[in-house]
C-alpha positions as a Markdown table, in Angstrom:
| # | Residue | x | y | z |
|---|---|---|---|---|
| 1 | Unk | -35.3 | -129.5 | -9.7 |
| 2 | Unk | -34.6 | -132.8 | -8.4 |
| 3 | Unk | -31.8 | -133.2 | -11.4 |
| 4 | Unk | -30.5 | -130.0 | -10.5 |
| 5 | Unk | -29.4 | -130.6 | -7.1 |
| 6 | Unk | -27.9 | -134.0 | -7.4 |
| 7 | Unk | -25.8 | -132.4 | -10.2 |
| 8 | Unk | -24.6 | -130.0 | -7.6 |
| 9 | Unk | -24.4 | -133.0 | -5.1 |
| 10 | Unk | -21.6 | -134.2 | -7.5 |
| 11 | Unk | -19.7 | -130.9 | -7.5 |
| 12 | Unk | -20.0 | -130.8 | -4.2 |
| 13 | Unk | -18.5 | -134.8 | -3.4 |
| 14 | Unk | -15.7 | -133.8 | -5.8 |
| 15 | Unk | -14.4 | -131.6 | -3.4 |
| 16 | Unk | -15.6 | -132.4 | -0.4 |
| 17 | Unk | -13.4 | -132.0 | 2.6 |
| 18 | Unk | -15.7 | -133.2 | 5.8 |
| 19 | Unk | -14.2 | -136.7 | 5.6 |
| 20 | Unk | -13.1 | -137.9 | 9.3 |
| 21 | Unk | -14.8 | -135.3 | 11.4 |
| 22 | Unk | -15.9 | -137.3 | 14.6 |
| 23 | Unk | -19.8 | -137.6 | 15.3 |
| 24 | Unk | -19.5 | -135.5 | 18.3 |
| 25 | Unk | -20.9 | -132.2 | 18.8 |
| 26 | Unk | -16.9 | -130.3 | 19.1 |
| 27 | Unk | -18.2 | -127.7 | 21.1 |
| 28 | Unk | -21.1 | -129.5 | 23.0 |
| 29 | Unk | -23.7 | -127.6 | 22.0 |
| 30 | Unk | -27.1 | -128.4 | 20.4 |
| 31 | Unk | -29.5 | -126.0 | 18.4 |
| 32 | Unk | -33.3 | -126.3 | 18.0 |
| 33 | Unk | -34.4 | -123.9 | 15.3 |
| 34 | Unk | -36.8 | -123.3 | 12.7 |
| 35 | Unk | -36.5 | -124.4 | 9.0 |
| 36 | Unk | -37.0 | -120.8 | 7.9 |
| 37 | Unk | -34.6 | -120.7 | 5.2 |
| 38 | Unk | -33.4 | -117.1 | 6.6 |
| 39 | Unk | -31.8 | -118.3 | 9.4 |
| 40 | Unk | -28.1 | -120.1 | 8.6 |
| 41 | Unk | -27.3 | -121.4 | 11.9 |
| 42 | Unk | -23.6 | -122.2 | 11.7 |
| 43 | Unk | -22.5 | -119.3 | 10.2 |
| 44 | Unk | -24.7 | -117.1 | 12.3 |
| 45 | Unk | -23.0 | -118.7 | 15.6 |
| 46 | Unk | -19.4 | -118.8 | 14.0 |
| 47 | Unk | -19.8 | -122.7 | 14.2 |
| 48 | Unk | -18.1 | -124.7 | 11.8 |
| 49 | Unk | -19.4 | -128.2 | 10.5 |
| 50 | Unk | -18.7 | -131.0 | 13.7 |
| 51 | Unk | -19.3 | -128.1 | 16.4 |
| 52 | Unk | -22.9 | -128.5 | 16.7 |
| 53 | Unk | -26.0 | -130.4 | 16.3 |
| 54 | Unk | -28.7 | -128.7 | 14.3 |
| 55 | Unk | -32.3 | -129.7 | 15.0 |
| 56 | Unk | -35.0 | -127.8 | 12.5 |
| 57 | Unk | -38.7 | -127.8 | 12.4 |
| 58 | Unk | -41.3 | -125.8 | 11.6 |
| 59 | Unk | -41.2 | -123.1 | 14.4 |
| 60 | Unk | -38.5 | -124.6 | 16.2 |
| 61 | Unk | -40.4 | -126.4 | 19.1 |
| 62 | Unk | -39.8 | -129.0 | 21.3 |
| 63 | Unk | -41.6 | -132.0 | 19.9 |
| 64 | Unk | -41.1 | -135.4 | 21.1 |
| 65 | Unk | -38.8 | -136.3 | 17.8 |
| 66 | Unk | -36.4 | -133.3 | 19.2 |
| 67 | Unk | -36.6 | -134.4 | 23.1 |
| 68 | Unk | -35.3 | -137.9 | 21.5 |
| 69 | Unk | -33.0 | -136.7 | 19.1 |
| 70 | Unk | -31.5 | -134.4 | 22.1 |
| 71 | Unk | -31.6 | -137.6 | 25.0 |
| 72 | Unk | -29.1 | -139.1 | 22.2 |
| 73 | Unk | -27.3 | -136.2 | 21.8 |
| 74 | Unk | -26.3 | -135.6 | 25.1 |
| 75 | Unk | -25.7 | -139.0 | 25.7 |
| 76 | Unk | -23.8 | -140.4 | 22.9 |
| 77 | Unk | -22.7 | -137.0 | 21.4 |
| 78 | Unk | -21.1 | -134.6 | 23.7 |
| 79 | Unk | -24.2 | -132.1 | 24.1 |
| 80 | Unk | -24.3 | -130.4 | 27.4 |
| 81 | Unk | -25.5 | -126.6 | 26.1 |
| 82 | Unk | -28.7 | -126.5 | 23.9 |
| 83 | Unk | -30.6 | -123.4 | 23.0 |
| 84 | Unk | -34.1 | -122.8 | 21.5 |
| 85 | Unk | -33.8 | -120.5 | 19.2 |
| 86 | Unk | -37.1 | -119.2 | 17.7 |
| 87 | Unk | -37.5 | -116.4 | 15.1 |
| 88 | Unk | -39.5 | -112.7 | 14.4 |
| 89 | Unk | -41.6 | -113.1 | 11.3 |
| 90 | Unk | -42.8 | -116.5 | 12.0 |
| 91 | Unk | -45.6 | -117.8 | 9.9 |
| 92 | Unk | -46.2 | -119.7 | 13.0 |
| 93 | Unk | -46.3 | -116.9 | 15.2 |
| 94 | Unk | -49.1 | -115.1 | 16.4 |
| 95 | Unk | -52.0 | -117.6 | 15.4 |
| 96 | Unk | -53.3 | -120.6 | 16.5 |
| 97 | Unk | -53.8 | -124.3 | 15.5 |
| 98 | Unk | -57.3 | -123.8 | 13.7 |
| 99 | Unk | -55.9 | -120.5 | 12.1 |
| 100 | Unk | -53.3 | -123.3 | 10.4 |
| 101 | Unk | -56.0 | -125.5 | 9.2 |
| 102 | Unk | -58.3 | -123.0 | 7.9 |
| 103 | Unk | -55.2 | -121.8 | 6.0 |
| 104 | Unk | -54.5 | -125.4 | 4.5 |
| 105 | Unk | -57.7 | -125.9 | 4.0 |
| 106 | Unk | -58.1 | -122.9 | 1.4 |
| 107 | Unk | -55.0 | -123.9 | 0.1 |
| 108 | Unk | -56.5 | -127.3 | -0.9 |
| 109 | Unk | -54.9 | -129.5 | 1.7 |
| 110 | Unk | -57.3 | -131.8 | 3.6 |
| 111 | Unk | -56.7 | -134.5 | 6.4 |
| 112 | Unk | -55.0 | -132.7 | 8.8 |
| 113 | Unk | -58.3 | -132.1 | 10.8 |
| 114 | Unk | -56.5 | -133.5 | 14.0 |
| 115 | Unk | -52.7 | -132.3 | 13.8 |
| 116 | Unk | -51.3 | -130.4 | 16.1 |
| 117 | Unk | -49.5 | -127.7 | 14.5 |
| 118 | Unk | -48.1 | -126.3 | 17.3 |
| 119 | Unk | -48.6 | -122.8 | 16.1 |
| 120 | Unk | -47.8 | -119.5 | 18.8 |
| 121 | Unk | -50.4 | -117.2 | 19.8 |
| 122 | Unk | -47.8 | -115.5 | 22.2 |
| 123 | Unk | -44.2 | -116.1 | 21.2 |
| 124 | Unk | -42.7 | -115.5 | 24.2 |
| 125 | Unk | -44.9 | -117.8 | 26.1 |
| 126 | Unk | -44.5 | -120.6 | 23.2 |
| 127 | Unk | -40.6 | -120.5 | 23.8 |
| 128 | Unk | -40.8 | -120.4 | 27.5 |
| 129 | Unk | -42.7 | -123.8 | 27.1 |
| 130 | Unk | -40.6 | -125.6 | 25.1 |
| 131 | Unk | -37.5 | -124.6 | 26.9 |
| 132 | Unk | -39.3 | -125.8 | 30.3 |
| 133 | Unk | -39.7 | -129.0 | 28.6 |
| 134 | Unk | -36.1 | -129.6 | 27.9 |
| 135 | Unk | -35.4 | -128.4 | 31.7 |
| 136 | Unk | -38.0 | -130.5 | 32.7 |
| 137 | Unk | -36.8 | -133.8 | 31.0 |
| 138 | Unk | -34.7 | -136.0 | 33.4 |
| 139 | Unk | -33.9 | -138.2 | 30.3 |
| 140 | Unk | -31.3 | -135.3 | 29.4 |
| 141 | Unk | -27.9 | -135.8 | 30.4 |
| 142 | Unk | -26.9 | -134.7 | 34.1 |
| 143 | Unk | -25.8 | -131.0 | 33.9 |
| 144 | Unk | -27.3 | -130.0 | 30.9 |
| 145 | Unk | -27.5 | -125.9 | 30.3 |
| 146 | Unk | -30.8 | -125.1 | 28.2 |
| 147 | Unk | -31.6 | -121.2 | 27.0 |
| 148 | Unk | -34.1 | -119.6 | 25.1 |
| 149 | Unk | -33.3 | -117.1 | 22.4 |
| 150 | Unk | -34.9 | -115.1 | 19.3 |
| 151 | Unk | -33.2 | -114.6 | 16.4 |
| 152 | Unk | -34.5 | -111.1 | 14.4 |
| 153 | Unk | -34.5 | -111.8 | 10.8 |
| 154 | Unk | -34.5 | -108.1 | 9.8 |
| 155 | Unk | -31.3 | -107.7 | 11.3 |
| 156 | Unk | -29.5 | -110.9 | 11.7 |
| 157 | Unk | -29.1 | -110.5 | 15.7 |
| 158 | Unk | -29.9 | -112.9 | 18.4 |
| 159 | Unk | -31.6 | -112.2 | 22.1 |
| 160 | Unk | -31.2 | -114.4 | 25.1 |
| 161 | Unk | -34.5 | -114.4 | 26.8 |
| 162 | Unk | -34.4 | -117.4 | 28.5 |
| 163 | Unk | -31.0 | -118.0 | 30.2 |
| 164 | Unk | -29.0 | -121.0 | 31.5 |
């Protein structure tokens, strides 16, 4: 697999046409989403490559390395709108943190007796939280707008829940 895609890396470099876009967010806005691989944020926001910065994780939450990763972006990168958007069909959703490690551990995995997993017994209340915490965080440039939305992976559409 590993051959596979660096083969397509070279494709790809032969034609690649990013060369000279600024590190700036162009339209000044920041997404925290979830790696799901259904969910293809620029395309689903009509963003292009250079609009936005893209922060993924596993059930898009607010975790320290995204509240650093957004203090830099709206500091040294032009952010001043970021949106939490979390998604239906979550494997996160609607369990809880031991759920997750009984799960791993009948899949074999071991060690992870004290991880937080950050899992989502109530959706709704999970991405309340973490867009509280980005409210909440005075390290975030002055001005900074911050919603919440869902995106529904049946039908590709987005809902604001939490607005600016």
């Amino acid at each position: 697999m590993f051959d596979e895609l660096l083969e397509s890396n070279h494709s790809y470099a032969d034609r690649f046409a990013l060369r000279g876009i600024p590190p700036v967010a162009a339209r000044g806005f920041a997404l925290v989403t979830c790696m799901d691989s259904r969910i293809e944020p620029l395309t689903m926001l009509g963003l292009h490559p250079g609009d936005a910065k893209i922060l993924r994780n596993g059930g898009a939450r607010v975790t320290p390395d995204v509240l650093r990763s957004l203090v830099l972006a709206t500091h040294f990168l032009g952010v001043t709108e970021i949106a939490v958007m979390q998604h239906t069909d979550c494997a996160l959703a609607g369990t809880n943190d031991a759920d997750v490690r009984t799960r791993l551990g009948a899949a074999g995995t071991d060690g992870v007796a004290a991880w937080e997993f950050l899992s989502m017994p109530d959706p709704d209340a999970a991405l309340r939280e973490d867009v509280a915490k980005l409210r909440d965080c005075r390290q975030l440039g002055d001005g900074v707008r911050v919603e919440g939305w869902r995106y529904d992976v049946e039908t590709g559409r987005i809902v604001r829940l939490e607005r600016s």
